[in-house]
C-alpha positions, 0 to 999 in steps of 0.5 A: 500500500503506498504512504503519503505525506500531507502538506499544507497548500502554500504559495510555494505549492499552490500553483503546482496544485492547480496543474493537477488534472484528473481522467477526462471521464472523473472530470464531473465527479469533483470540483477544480482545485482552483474553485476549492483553493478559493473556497478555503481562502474565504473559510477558516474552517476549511483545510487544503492539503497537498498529497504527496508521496512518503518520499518527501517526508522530512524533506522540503520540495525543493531538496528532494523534487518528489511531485505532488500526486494529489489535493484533498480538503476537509471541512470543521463543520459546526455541527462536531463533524469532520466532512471530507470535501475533496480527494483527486489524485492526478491522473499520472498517479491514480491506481497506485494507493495514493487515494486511500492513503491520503483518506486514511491520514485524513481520518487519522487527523480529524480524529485529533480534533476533540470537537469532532464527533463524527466523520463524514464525505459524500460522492457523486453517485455516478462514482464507482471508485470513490464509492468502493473505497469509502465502503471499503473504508467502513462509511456507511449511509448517511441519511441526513434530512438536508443530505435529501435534497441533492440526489445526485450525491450519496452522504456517507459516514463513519459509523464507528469513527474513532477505530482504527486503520 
């Protein structure tokens, strides 16, 4: 399984973040990167991070010129749960583990928030691999009365958040 190293997104990565791109055919499954930076520029709450391989762990990109394999963001929502807004992983670097890595260092941190009660992300329904790897995870449905209204988006969540990978 592959390891990754979550940095914050910086004006030193940001634009490098932007270049990544997924398969022409997930292009409908989430949003651009740029439009999820913007967001999390007008919200405290919402937490950027670039996805690269361990190999960089320890290391500044500049020493070891290691790529950035992906973005994900999460989202502290009033309510005490941790929502995982984003995950991609650039399409030179999909198929590899860098997604579930990157999910379970993300779950592994919003466990570190003691306001935190729950642990959520949501889908396209249309996503096959995003829906196998959430299940895989453990998510569960979510049925969450607000959750009903958009119907092209399953809700999932964590039924027993604070176990272990």
């Amino acid at each position: 399984m592959a390891e990754v190293n979550l940095r914050k997104i910086t004006s030193d990565n940001d634009e490098e973040c932007l270049r990544l791109e997924v398969q022409e055919s997930q292009k409908g499954f989430v949003a651009s990167n740029a439009r999820s930076l913007d967001f999390a520029k007008k919200n405290t709450t919402m937490f950027p991070l670039a996805i690269y391989d361990v190999a960089a762990r320890g290391y500044a990109t500049e020493e070891v010129p290691v790529p950035m394999v992906g973005f994900t963001m999460y989202h502290l929502l009033e309510d005490h749960v941790g929502f995982i807004l984003r995950l991609m992983v650039d399409k030179a670097h999909q198929r590899k583990g860098y997604g579930r890595a990157a999910m379970v260092e993300v779950i592994r941190r919003l466990k570190l928030y003691p306001e935190v009660e729950m642990i959520a992300t949501s889908y396209r329904r249309v996503n096959e691999a995003a829906e196998n790897l959430y299940r895989s995870l453990g998510f569960v449905p979510w049925e969450i009365e607000w959750a009903r209204v958009d119907k092209s988006e399953v809700y999932l969540k964590l039924p027993e958040w604070r176990c272990s990978f």
